[in-house]
C-alpha positions in Angstrom: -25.6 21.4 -16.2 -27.4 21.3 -13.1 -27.6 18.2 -11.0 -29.4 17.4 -7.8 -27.9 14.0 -6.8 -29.9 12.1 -3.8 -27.4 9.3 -2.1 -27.8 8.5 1.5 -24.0 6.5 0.9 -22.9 9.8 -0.1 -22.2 10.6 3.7 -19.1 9.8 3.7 -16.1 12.1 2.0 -14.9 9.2 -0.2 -18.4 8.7 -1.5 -18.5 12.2 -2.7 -14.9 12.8 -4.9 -16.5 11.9 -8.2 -19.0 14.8 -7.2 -16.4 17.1 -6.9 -14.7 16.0 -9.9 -17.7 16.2 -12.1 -17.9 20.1 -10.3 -14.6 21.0 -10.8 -13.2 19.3 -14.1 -16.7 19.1 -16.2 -18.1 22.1 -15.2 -21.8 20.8 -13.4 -23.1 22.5 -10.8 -24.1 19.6 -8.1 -26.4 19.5 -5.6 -26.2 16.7 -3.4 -29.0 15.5 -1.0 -28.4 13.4 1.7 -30.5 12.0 5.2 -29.0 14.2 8.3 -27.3 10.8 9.3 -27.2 7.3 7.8 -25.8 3.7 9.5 -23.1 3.7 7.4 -21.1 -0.1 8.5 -23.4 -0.3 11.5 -22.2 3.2 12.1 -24.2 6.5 12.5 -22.6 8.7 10.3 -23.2 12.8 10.3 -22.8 13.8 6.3 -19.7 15.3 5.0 -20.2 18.6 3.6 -16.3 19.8 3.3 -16.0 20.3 -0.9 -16.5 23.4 -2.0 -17.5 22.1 -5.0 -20.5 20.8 -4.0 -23.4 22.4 -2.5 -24.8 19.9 0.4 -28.9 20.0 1.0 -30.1 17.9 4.1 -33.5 15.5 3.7 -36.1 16.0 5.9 -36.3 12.0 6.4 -38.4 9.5 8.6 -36.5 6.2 9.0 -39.6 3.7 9.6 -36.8 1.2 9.6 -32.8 1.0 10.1 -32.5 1.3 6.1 -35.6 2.3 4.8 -35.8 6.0 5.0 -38.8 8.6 3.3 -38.1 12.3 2.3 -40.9 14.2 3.8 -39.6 17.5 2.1 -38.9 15.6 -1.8 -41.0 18.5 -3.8 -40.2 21.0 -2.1 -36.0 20.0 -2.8 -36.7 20.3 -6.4 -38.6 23.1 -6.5 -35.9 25.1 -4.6 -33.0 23.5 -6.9 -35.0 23.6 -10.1 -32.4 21.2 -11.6 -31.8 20.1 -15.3 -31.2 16.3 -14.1 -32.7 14.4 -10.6 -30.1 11.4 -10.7 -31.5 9.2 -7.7 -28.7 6.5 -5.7 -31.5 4.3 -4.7 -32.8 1.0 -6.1 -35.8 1.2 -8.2 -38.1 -0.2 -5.6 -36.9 1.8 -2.8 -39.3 4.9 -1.6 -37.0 7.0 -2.1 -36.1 6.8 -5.2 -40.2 6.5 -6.2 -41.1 10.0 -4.8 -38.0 12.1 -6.7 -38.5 10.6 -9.6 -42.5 11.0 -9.1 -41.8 14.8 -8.6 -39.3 15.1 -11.5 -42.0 13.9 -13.7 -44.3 16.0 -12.5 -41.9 19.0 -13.0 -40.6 17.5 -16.3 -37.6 17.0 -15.4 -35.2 14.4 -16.5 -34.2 11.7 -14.0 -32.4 8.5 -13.6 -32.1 5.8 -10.9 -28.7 3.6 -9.7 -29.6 -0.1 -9.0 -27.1 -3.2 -7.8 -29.6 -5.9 -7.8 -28.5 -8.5 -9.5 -30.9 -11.3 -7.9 -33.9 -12.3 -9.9 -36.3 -12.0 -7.1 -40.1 -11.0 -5.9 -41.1 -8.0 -4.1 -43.9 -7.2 -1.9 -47.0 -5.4 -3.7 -45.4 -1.8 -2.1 -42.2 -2.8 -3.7 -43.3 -3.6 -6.9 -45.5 -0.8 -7.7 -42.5 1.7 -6.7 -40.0 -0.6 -9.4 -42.6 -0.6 -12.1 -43.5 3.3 -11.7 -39.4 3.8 -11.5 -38.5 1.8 -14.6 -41.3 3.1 -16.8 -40.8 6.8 -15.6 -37.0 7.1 -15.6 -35.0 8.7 -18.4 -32.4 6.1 -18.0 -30.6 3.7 -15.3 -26.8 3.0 -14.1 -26.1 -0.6 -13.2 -23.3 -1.4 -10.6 -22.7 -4.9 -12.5 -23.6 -7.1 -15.6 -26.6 -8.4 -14.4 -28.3 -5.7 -12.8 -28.5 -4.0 -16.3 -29.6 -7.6 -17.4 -32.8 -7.1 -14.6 -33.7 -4.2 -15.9 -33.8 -5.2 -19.6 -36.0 -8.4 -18.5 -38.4 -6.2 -16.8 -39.0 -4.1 -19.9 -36.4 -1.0 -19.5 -36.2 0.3 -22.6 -34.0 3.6 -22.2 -30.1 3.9 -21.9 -28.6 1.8 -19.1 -24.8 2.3 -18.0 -22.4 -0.2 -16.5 -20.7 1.3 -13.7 -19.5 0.9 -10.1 -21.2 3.4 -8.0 -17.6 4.9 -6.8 -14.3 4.6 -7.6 -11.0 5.0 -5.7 -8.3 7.3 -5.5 -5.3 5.3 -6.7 -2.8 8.6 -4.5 -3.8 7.3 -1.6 -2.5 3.7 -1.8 1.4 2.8 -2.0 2.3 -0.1 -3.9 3.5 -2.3 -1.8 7.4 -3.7 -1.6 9.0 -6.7 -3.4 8.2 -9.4 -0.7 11.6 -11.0 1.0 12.5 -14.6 -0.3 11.2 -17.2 2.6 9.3 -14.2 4.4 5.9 -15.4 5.3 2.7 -14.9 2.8 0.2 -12.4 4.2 -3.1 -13.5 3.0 -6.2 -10.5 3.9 -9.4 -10.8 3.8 -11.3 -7.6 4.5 -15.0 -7.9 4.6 -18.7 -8.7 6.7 -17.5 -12.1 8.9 -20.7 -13.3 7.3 -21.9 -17.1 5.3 -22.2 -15.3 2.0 -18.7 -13.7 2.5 -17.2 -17.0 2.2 -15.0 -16.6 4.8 -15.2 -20.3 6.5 -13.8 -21.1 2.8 -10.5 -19.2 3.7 -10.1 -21.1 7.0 -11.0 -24.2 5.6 -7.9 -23.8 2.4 -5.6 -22.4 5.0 -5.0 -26.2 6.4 -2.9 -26.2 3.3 0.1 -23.3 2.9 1.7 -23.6 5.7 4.5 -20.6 5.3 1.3 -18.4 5.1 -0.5 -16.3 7.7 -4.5 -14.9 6.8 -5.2 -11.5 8.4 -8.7 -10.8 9.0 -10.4 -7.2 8.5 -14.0 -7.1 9.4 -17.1 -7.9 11.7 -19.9 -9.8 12.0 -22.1 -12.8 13.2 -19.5 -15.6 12.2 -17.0 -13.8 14.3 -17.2 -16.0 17.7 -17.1 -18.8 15.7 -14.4 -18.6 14.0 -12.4 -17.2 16.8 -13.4 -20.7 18.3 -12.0 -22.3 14.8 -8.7 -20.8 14.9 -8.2 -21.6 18.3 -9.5 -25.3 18.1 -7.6 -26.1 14.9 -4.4 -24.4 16.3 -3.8 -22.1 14.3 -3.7 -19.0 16.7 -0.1 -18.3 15.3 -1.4 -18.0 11.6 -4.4 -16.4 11.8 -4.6 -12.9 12.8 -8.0 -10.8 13.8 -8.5 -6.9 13.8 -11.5 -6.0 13.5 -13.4 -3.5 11.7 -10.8 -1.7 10.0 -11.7 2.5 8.9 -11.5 3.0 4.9 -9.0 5.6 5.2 -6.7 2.7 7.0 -7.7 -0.1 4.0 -4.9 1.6 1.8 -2.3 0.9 5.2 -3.5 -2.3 5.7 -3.9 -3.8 2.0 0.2 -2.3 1.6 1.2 -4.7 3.8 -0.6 -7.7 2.1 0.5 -10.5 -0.3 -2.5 -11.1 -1.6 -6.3 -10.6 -1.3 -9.1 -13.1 -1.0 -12.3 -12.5 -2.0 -14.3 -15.7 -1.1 -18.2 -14.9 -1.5 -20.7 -17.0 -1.9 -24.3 -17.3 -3.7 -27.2 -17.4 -1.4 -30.9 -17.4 -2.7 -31.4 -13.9 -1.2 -27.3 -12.3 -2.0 -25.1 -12.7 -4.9 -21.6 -10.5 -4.5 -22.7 -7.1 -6.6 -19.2 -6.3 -7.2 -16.5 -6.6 -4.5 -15.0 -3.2 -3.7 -12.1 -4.6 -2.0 -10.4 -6.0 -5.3 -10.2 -2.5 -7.0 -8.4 -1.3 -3.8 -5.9 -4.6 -3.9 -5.5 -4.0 -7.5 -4.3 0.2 -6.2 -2.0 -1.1 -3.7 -0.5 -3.6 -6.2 -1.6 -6.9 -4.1 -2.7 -10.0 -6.4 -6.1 -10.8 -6.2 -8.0 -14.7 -5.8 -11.6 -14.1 -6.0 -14.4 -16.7 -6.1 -17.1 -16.8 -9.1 -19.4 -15.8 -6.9 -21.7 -12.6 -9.3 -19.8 -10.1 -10.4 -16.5 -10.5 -9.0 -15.1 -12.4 -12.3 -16.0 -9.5 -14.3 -14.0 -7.3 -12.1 -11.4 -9.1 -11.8 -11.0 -9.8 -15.5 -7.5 -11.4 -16.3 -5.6 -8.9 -13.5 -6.3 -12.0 -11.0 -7.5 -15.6 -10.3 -10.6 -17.7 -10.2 -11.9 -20.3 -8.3 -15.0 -21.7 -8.1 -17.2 -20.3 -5.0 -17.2 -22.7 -2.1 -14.3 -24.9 -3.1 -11.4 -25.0 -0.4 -9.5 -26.8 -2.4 -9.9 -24.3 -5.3 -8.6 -21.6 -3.3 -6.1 -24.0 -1.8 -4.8 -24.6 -5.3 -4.5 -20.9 -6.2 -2.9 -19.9 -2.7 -0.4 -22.5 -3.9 0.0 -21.5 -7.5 0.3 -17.6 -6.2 2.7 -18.4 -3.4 5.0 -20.3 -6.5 4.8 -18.2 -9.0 7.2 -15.6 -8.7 6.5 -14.6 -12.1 2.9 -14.6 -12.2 2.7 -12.7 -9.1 4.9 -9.8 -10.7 2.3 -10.4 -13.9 -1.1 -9.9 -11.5 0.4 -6.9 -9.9 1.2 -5.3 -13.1 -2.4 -6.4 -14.2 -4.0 -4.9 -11.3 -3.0 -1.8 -11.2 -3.2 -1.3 -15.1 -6.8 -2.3 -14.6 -8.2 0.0 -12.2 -6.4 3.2 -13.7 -8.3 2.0 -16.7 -11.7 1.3 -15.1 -12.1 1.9 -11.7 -10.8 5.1 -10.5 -12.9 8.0 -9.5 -11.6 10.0 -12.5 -13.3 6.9 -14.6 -16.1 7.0 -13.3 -17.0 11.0 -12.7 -15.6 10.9 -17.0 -18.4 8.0 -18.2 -21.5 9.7 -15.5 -20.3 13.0 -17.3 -21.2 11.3 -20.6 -23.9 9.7 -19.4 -25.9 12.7 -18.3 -25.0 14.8 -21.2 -26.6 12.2 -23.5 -29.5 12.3 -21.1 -30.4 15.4 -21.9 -29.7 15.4 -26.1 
């Protein structure tokens, strides 16, 4: 089967190895389309086009914003490609997913769209014309989380809509970590966007509590300066550690070296957590996982970690606490974690269910 897959994420190498699986272990021939360059992290990022696998096709795109891009050369991609399926890694509403799915109708092709949004919220007129042509036109959807499928439903979605993350991991490239030493301090990470909906004031707030515990901090972003000013203020220079924006191919590194994870988001009326990457990658390197209830992140979780409600210091305090204790149930989460994303969340997974998913696309 011939796919022509259009994902401006799909810069980056990692983004691309359930392409190359569904190439090399389920036979399709993919065609992937990408912008010459997208801000991937703040970042301008060239594509990668090293699998073999995978033949690579560069947009002509105009960027009339930082993340709104147009293909000025859509058509003409699927006429060269002639595809048997246009599978689209843009929200409904976006441009960009309007105009490849308006030309696969118009060359009757199948095609199928990948949303996240899992806010019920309004869009501008533009907006909502592209959604409403996407969701009646489309031969079928993949939702990153519960809800977004839930979206679609509501808005009248009436073909076959799949529940998956929108990439996996590769669960080689993290070690598990070592038994930690009795009395050794508890490494607490948070890797993430220093943000208000990323919950991470939460962490600072609960870390007045453990005291044989030390919080290392991955990540960028507005709160930043603040919280430097925090740590400093409250003291606690010797147990709170900052390093900035940490490379994926250094999370596996950095998470080995971890206790535990936090995951502290918080609901805002305009951002809901869509599903919390980070806690499939603690789950590979065999760290324990806390995560707030914050959208989806209790569904990934499931039972391979703990719960608090978001915004509650002294929920997280309390499971810091019970973690730190519990020799046992730390053993038990580990065990849990790692069972859980070999059985959901690798790429393997995922390139397994999109192969079934596009093969019933076409029946």
């Amino acid at each position: 089967m011939k796919i022509l897959f259009i994902s401006h994420s799909s810069v980056l190498k990692s983004h691309q190895r359930k392409l190359a699986i569904l190439a090399e272990k389920y036979g399709h021939e993919i065609i992937l389309v990408t912008p010459p360059y997208w801000p991937e992290g703040g970042v301008k990022t060239i594509p990668y086009t090293g699998y073999p696998s995978i033949t690579y096709l560069t947009g002509k795109v105009w960027f009339p914003k930082k993340m709104v891009h147009i293909y000025l050369d859509a058509r003409d991609i699927l006429k060269k490609t002639d595809p048997d399926i246009v599978y689209i890694e843009e929200e409904p509403f976006d441009f960009a997913c309007y105009e490849f799915i308006s030309a696969a109708v118009k060359s009757g092709k199948k095609a199928a769209f990948f949303t996240w949004e899992n806010i019920r919220r309004g869009h501008n007129f533009i907006y909502t014309y592209f959604n409403d042509f996407c969701i009646a036109k489309a031969s079928g959807a993949v939702a990153g989380n519960a809800e977004a499928k839930d979206i679609l439903l509501e808005k009248g979605f009436k073909k076959d809509v799949a529940i998956l993350p929108q990439y996996g991991v590769d669960t080689a490239e993290f070690t598990k970590k070592k038994e930690r030493e009795q009395g050794a301090p508890f490494n607490v990470a948070f890797v993430g966007r220093l943000t208000v909906e990323k919950g991470i004031g939460i962490i600072l707030e609960a870390f007045s509590g453990p005291d044989n515990a030390i919080l290392h901090i991955a990540g960028t972003g507005p709160m930043e300066g603040l919280l430097r000013e925090t740590v400093h203020k409250e003291k606690m220079d010797d147990r709170v550690k900052f390093y900035g924006h940490v490379e994926r191919e250094e999370i596996p590194k950095f998470l080995s070296a971890m206790d535990c994870l936090v995951l502290p988001s918080i609901t805002t009326a305009n951002w809901k957590e869509q599903f919390g990457r980070v806690i499939i990658e603690a789950f590979a390197a065999g760290v324990p996982v806390i995560g707030s209830d914050s959208g989806e992140i209790p569904r990934v979780i499931g039972d391979a970690g703990l719960i608090f409600h978001e915004g509650s210091a002294d929920g997280l305090k309390a499971r810091l606490k019970e973690l730190i204790a519990g020799s046992d149930l730390y053993k038990e989460l580990q065990n849990k974690g790692l069972r859980r994303v070999k059985e959901n969340f690798t790429n393997e997974k995922i390139a397994q269910r999109l192969d079934e998913f596009f093969r019933a696309l076409v029946k």
